[in-house]
PDB file of N, CA, C and O in Angstrom:
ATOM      1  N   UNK A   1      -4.917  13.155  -9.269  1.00  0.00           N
ATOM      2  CA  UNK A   1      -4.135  12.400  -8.305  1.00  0.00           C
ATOM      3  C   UNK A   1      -2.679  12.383  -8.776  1.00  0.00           C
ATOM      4  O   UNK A   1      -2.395  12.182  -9.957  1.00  0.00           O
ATOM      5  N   UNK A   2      -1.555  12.648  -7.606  1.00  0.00           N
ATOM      6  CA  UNK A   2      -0.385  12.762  -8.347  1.00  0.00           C
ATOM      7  C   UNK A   2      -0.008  11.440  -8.646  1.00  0.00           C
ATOM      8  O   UNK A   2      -0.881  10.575  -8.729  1.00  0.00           O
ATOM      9  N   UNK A   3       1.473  11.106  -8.860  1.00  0.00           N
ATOM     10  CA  UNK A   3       1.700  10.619  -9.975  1.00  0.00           C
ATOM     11  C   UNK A   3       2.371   9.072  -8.886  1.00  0.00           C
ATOM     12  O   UNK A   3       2.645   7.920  -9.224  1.00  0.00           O
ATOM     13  N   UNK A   4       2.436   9.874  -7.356  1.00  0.00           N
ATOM     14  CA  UNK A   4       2.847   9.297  -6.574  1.00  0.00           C
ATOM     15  C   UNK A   4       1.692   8.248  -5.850  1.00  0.00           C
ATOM     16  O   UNK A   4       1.712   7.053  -5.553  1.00  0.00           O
ATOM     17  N   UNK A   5       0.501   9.540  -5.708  1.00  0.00           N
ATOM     18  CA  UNK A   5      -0.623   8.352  -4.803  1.00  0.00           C
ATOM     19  C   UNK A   5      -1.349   6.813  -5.776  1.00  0.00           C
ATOM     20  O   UNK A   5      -1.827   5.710  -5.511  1.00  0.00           O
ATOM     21  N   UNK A   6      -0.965   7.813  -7.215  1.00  0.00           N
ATOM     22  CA  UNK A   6      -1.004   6.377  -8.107  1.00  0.00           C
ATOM     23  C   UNK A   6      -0.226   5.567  -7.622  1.00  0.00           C
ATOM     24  O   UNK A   6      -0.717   4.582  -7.071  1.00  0.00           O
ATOM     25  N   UNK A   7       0.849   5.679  -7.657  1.00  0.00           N
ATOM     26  CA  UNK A   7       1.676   4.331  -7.829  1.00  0.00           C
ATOM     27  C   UNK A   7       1.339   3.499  -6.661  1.00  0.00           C
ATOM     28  O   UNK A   7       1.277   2.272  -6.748  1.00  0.00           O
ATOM     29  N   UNK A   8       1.014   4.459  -5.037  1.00  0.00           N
ATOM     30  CA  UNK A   8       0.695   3.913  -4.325  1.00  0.00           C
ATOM     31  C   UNK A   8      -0.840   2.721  -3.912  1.00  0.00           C
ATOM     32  O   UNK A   8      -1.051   1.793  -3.131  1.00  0.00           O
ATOM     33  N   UNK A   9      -1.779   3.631  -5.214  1.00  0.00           N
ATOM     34  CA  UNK A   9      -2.303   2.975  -5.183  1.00  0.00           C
ATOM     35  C   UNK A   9      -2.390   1.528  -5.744  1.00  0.00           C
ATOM     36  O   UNK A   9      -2.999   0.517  -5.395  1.00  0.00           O
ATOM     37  N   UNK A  10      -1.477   1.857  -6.823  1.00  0.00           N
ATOM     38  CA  UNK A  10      -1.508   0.553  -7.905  1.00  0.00           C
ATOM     39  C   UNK A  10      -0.486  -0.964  -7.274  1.00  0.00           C
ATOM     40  O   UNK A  10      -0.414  -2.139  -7.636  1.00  0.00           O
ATOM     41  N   UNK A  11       0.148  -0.175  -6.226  1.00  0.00           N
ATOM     42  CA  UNK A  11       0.632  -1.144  -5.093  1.00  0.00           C
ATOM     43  C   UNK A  11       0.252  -1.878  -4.367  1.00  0.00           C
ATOM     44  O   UNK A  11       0.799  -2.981  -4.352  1.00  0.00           O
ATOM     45  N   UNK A  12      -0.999  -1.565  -3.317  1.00  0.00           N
ATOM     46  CA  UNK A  12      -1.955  -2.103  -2.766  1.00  0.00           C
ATOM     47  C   UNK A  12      -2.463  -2.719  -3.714  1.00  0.00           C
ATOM     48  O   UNK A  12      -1.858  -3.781  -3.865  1.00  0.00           O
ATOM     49  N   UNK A  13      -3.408  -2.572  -4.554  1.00  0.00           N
ATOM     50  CA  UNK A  13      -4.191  -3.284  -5.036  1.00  0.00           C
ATOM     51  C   UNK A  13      -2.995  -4.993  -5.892  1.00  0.00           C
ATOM     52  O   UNK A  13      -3.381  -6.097  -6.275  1.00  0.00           O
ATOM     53  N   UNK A  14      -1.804  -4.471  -5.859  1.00  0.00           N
ATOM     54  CA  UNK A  14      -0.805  -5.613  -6.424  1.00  0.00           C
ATOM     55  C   UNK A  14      -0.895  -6.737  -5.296  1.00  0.00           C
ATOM     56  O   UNK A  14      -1.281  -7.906  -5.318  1.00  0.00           O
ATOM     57  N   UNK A  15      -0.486  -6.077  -4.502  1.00  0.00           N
ATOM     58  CA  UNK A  15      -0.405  -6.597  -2.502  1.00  0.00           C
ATOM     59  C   UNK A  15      -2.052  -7.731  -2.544  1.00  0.00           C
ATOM     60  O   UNK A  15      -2.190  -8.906  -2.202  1.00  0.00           O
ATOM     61  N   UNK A  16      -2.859  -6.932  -2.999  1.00  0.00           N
ATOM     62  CA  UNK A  16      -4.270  -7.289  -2.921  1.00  0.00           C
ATOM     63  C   UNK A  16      -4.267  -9.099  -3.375  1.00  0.00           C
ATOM     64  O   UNK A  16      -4.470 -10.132  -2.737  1.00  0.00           O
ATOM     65  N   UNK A  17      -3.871  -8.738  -5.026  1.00  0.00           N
ATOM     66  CA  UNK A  17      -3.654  -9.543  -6.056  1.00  0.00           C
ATOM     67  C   UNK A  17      -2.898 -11.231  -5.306  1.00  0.00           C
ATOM     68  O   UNK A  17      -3.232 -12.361  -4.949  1.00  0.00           O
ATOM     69  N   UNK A  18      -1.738 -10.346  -5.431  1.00  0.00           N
ATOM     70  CA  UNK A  18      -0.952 -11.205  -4.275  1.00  0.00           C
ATOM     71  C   UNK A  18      -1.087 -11.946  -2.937  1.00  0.00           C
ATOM     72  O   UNK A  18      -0.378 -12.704  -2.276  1.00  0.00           O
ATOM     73  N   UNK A  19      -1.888 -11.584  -2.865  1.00  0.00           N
ATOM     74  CA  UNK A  19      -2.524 -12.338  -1.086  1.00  0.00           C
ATOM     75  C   UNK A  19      -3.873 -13.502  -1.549  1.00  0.00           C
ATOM     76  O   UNK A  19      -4.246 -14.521  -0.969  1.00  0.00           O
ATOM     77  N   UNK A  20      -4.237 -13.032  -2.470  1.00  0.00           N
ATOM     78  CA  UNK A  20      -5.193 -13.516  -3.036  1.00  0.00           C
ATOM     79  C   UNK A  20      -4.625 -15.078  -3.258  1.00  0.00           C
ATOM     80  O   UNK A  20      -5.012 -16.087  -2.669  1.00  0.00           O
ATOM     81  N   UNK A  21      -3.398 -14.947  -4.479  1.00  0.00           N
ATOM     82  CA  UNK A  21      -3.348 -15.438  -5.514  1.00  0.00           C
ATOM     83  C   UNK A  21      -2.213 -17.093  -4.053  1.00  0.00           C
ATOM     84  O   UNK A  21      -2.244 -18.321  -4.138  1.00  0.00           O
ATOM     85  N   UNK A  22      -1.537 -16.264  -3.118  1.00  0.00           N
ATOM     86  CA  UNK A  22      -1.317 -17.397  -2.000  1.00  0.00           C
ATOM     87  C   UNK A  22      -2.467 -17.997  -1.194  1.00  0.00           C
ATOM     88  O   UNK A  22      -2.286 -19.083  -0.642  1.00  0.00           O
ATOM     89  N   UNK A  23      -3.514 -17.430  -1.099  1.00  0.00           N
ATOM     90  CA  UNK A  23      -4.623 -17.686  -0.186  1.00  0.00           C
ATOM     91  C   UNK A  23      -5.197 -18.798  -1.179  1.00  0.00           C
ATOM     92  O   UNK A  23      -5.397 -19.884  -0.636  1.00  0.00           O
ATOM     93  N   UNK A  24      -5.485 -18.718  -2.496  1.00  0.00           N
ATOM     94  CA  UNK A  24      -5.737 -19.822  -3.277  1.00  0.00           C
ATOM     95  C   UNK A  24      -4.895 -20.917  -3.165  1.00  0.00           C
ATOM     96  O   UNK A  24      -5.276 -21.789  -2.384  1.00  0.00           O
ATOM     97  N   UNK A  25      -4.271 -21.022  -3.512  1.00  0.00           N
ATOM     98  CA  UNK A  25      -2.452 -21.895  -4.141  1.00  0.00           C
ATOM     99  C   UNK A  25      -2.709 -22.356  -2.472  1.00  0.00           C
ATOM    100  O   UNK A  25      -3.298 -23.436  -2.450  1.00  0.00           O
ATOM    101  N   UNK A  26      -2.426 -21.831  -1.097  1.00  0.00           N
ATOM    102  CA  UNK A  26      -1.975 -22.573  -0.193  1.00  0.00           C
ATOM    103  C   UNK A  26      -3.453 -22.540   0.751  1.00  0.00           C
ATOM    104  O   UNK A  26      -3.436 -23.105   1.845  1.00  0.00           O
ATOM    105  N   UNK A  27      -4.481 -21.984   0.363  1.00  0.00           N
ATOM    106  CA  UNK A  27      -5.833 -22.260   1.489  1.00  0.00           C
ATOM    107  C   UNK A  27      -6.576 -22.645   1.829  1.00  0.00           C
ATOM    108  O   UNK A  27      -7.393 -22.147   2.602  1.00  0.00           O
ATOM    109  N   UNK A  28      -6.557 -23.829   1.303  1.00  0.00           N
ATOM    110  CA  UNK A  28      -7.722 -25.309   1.611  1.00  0.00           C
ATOM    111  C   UNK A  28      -7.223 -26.379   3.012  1.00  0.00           C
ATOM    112  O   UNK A  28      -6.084 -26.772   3.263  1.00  0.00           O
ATOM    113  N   UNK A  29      -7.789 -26.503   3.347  1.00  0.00           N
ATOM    114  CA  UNK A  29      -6.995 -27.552   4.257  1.00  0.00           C
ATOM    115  C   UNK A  29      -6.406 -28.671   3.713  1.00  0.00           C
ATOM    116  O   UNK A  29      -5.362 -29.039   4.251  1.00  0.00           O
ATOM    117  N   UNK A  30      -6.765 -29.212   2.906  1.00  0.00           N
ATOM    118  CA  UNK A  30      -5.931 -30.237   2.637  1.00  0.00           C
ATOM    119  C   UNK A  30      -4.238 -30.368   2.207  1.00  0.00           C
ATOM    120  O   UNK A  30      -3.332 -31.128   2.546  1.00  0.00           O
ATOM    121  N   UNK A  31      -4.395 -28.766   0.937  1.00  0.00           N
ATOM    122  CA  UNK A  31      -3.230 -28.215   0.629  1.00  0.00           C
ATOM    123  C   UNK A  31      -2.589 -27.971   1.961  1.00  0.00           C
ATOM    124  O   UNK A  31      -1.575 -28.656   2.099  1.00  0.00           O
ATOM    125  N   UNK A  32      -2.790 -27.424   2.689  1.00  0.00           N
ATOM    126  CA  UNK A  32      -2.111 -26.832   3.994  1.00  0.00           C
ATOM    127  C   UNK A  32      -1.474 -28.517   5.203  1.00  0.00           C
ATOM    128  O   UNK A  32      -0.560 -28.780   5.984  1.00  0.00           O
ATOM    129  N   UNK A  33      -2.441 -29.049   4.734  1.00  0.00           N
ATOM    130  CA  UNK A  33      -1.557 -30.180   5.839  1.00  0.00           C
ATOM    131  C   UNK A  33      -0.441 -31.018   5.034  1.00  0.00           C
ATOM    132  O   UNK A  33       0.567 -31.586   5.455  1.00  0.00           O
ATOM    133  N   UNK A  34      -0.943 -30.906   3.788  1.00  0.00           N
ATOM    134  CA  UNK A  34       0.665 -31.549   2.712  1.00  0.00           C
ATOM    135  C   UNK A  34       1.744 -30.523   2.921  1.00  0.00           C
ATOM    136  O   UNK A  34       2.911 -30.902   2.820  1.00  0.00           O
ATOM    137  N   UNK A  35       1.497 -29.335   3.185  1.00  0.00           N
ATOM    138  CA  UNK A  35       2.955 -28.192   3.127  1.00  0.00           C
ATOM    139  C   UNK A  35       3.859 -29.252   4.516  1.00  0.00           C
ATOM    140  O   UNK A  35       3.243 -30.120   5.135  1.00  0.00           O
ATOM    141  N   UNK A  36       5.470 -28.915   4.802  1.00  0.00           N
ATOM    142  CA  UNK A  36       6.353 -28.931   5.075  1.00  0.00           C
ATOM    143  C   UNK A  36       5.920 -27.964   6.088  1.00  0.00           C
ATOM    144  O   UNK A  36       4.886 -27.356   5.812  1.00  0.00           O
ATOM    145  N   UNK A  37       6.527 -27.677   7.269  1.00  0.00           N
ATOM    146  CA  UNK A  37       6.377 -27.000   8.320  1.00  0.00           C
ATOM    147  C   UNK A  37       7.233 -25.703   7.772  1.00  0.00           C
ATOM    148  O   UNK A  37       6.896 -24.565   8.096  1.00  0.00           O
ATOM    149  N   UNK A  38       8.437 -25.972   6.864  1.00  0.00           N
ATOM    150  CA  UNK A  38       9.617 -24.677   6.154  1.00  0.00           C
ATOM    151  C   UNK A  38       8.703 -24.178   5.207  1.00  0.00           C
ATOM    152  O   UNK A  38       8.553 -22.958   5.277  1.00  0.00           O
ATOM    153  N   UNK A  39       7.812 -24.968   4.033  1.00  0.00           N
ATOM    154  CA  UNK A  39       6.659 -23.860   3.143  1.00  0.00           C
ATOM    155  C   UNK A  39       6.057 -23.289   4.202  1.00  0.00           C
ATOM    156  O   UNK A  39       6.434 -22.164   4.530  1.00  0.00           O
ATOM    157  N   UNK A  40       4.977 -23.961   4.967  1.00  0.00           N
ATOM    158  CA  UNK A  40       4.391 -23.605   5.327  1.00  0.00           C
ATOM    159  C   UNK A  40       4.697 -22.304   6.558  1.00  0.00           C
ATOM    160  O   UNK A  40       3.857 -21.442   6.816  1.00  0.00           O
ATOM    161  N   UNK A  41       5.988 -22.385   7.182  1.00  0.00           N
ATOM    162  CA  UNK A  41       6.303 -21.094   7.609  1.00  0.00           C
ATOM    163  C   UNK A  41       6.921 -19.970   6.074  1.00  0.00           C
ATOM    164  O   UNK A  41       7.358 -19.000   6.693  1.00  0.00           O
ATOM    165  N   UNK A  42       7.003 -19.856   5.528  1.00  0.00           N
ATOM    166  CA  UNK A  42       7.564 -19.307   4.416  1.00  0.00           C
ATOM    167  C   UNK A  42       6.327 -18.514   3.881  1.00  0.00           C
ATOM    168  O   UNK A  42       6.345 -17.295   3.708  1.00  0.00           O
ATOM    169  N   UNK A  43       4.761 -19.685   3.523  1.00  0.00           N
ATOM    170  CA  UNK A  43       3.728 -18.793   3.065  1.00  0.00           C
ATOM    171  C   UNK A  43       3.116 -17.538   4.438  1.00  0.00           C
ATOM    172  O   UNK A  43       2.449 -16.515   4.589  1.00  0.00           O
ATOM    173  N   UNK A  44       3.872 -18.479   5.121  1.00  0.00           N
ATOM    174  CA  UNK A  44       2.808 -17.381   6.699  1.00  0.00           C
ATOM    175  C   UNK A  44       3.622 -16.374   6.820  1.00  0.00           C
ATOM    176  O   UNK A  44       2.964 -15.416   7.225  1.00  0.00           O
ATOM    177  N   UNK A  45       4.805 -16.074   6.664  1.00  0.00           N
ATOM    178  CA  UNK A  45       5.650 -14.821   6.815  1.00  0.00           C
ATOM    179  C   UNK A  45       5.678 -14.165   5.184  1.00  0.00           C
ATOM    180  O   UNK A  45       6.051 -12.991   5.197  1.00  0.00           O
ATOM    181  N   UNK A  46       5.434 -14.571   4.127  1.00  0.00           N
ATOM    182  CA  UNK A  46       5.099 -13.968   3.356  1.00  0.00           C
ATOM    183  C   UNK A  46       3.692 -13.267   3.153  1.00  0.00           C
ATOM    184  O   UNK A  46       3.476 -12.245   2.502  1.00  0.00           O
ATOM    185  N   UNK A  47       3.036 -13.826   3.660  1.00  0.00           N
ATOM    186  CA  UNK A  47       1.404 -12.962   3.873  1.00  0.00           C
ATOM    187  C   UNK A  47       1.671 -12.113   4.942  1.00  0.00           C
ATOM    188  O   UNK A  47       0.855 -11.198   4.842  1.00  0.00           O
ATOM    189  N   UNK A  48       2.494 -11.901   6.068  1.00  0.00           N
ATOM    190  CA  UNK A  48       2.490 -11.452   6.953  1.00  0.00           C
ATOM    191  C   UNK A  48       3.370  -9.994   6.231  1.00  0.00           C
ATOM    192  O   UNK A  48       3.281  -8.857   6.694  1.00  0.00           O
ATOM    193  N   UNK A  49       4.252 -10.411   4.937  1.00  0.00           N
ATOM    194  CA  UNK A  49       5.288  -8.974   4.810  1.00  0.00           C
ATOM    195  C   UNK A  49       4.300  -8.369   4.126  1.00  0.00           C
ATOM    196  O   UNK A  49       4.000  -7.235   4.499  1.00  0.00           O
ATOM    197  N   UNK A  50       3.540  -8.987   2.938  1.00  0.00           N
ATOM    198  CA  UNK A  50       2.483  -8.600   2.460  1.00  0.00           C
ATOM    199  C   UNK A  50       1.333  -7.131   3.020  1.00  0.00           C
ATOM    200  O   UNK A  50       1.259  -5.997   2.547  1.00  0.00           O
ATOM    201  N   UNK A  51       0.761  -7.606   3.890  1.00  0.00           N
ATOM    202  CA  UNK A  51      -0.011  -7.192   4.756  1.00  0.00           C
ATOM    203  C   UNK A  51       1.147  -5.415   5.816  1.00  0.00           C
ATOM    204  O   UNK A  51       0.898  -4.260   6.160  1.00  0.00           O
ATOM    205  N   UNK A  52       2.015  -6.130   5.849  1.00  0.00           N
ATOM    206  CA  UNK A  52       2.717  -4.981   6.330  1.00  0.00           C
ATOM    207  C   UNK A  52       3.174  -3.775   5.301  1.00  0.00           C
ATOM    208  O   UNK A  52       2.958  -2.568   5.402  1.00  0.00           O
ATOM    209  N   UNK A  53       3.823  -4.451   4.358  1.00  0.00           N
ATOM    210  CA  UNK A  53       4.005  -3.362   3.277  1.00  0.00           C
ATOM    211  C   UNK A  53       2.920  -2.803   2.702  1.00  0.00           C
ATOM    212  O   UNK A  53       3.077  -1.653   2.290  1.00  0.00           O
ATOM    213  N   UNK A  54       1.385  -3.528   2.501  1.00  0.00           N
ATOM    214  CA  UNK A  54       0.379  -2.305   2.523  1.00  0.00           C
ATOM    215  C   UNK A  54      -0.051  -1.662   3.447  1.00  0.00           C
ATOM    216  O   UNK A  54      -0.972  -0.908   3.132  1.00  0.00           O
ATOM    217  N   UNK A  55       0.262  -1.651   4.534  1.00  0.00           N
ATOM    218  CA  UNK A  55       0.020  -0.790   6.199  1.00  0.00           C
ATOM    219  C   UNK A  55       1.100   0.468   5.705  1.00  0.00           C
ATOM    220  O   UNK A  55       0.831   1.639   5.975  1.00  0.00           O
ATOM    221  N   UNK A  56       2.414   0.073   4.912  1.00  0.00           N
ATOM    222  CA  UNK A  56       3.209   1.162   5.311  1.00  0.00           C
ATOM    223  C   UNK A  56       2.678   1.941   3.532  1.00  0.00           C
ATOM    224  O   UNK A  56       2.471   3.115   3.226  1.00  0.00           O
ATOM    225  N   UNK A  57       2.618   0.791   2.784  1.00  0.00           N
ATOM    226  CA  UNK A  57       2.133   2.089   1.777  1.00  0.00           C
ATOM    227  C   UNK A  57       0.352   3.041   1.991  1.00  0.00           C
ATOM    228  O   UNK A  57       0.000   4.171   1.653  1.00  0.00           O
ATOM    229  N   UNK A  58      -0.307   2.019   2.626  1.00  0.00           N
ATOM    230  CA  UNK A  58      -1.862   3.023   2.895  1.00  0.00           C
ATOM    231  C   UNK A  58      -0.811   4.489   3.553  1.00  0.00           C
ATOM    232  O   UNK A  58      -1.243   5.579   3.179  1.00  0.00           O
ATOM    233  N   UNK A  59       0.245   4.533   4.300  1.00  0.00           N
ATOM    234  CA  UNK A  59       0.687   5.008   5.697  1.00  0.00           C
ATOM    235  C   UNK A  59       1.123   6.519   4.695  1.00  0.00           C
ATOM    236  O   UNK A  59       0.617   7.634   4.826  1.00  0.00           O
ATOM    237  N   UNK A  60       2.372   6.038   3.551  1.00  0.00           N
ATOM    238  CA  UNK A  60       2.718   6.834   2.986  1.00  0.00           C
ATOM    239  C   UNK A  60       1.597   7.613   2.115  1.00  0.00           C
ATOM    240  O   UNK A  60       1.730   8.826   1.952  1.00  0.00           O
ATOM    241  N   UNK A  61       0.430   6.885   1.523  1.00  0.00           N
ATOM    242  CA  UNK A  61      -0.584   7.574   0.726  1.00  0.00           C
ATOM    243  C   UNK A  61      -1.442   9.133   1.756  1.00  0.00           C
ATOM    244  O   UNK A  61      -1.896  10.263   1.572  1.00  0.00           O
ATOM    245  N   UNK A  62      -1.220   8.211   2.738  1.00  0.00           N
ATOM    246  CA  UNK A  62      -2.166   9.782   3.443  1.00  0.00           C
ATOM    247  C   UNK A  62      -1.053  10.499   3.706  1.00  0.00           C
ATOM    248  O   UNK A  62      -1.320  11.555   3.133  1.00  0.00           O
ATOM    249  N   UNK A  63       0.171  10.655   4.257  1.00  0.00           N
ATOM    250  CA  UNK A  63       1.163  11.397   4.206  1.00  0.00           C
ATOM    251  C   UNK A  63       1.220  12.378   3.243  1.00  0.00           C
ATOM    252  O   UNK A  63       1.213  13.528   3.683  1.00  0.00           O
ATOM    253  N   UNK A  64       1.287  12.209   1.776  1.00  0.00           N
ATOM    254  CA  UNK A  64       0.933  12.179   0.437  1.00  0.00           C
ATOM    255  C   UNK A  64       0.029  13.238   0.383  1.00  0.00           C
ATOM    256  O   UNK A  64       0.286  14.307  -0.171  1.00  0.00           O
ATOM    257  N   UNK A  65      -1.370  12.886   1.126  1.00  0.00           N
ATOM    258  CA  UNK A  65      -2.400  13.307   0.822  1.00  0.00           C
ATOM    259  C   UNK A  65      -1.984  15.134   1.660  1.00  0.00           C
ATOM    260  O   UNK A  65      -2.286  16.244   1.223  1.00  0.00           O
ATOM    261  N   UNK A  66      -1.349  14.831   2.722  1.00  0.00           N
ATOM    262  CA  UNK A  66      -1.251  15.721   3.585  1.00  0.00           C
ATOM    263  C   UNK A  66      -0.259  16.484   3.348  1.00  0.00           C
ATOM    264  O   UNK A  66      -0.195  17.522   4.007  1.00  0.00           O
ATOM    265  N   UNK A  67       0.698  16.222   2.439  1.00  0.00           N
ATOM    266  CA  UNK A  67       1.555  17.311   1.731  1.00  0.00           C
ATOM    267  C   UNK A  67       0.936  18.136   0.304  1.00  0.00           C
ATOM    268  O   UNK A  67       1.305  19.237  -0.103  1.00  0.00           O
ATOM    269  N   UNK A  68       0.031  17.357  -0.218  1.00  0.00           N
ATOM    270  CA  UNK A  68      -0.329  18.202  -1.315  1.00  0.00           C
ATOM    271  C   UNK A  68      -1.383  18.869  -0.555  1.00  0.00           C
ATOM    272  O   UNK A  68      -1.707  19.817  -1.271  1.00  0.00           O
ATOM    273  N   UNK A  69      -1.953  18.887   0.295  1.00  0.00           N
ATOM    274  CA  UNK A  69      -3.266  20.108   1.003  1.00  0.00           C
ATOM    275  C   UNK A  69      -1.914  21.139   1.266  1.00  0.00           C
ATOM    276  O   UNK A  69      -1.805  22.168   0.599  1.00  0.00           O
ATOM    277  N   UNK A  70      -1.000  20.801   2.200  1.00  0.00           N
ATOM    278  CA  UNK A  70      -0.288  21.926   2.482  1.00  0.00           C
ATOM    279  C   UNK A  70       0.433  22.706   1.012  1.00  0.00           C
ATOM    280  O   UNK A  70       0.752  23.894   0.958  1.00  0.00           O
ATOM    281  N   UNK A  71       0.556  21.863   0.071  1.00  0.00           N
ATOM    282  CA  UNK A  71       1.402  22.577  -1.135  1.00  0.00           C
ATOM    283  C   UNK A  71       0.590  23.546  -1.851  1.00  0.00           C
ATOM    284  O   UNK A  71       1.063  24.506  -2.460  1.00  0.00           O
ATOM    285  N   UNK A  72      -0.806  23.231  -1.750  1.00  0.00           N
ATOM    286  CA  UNK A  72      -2.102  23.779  -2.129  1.00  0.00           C
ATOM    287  C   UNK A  72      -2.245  25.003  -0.763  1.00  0.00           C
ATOM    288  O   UNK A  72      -2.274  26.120  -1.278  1.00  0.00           O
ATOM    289  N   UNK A  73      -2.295  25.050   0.052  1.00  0.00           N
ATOM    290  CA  UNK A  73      -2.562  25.805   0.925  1.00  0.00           C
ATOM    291  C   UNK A  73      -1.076  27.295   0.719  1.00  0.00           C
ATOM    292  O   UNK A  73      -1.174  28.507   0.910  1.00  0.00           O
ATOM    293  N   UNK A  74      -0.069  26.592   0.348  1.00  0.00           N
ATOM    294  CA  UNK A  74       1.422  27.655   0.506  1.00  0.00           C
ATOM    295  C   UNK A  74       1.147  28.110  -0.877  1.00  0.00           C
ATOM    296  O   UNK A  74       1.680  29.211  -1.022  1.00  0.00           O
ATOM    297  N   UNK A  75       0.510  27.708  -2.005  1.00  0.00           N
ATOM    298  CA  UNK A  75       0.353  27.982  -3.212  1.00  0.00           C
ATOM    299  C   UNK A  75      -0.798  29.028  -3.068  1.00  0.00           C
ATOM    300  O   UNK A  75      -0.531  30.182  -3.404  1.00  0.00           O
ATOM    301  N   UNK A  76      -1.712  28.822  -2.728  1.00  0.00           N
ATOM    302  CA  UNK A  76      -3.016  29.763  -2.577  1.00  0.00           C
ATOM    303  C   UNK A  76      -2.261  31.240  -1.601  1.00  0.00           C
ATOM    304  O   UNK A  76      -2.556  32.418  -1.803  1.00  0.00           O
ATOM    305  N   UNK A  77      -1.484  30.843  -0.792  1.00  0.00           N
ATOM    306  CA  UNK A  77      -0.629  32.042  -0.012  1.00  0.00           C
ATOM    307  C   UNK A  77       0.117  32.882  -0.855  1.00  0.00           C
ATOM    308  O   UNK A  77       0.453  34.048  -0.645  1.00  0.00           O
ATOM    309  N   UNK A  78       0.402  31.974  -2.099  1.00  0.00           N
ATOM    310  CA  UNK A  78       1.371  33.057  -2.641  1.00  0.00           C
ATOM    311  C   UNK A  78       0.932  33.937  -3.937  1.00  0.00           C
ATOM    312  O   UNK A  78       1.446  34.934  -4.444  1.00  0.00           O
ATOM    313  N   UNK A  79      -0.398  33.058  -4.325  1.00  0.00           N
ATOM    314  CA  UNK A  79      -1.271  33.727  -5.034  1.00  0.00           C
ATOM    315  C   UNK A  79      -1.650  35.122  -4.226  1.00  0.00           C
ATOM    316  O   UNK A  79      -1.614  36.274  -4.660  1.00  0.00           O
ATOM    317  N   UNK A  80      -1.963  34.724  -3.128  1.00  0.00           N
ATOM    318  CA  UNK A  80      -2.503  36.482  -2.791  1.00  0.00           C
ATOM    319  C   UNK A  80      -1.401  37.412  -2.085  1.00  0.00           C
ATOM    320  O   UNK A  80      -1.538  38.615  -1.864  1.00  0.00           O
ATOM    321  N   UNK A  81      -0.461  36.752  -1.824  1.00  0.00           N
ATOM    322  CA  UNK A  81       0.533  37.704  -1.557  1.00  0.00           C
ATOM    323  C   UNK A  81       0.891  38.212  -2.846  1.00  0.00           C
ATOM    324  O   UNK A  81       1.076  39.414  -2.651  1.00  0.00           O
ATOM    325  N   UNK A  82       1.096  37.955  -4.089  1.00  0.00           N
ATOM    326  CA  UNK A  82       1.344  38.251  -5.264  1.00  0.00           C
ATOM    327  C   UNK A  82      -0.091  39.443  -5.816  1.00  0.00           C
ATOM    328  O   UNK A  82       0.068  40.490  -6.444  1.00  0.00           O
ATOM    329  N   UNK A  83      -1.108  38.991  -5.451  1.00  0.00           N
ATOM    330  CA  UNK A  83      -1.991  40.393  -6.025  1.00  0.00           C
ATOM    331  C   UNK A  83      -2.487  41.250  -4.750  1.00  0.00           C
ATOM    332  O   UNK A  83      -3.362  42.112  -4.834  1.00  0.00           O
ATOM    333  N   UNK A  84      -1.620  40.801  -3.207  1.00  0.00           N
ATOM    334  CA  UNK A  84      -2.066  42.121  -2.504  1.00  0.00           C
ATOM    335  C   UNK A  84      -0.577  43.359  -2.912  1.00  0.00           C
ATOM    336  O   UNK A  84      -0.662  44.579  -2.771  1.00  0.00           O
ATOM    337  N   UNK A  85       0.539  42.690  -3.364  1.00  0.00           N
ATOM    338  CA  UNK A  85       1.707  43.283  -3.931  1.00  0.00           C
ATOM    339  C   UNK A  85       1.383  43.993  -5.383  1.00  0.00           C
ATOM    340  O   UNK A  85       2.283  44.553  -6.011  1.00  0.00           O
TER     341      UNK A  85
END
């Protein structure tokens, strides 16, 4: 796996961590009716960027995925253009 779909992966699973670690801290009801209407919009648009920035990194990982088939595919091309030469 390159060096890239790592990182991507090790992102998500941070994102993961992170959603988690607010869903604890702010997800009981009781916690949630003590928040301020300003936390409490603050945790909801932060789970919300959350959730988006792993949509756009899953987005970039298959991208990813779909340039190294083609780099693999132009590489295997030039292998045999090289021993039909």
């Amino acid at each position: 796996m390159s060096i890239m779909k790592e990182s991507v992966k090790r992102l998500c699973n941070e994102t993961d961590v992170l959603t988690e670690v607010i869903a604890k801290k702010f997800g009981d009801k009781d916690t949630i009716q003590e928040l301020d209407s300003d936390t409490l919009l603050l945790v909801q648009g932060s789970l919300r960027l959350i959730e988006a920035s792993k949509s756009v990194l899953i987005s970039e990982a298959i991208m990813l995925d779909r340039i190294d088939d083609k780099l693999d595919l132009l590489g295997d091309m030039l292998k045999n253009m090289k021993t039909e030469s």
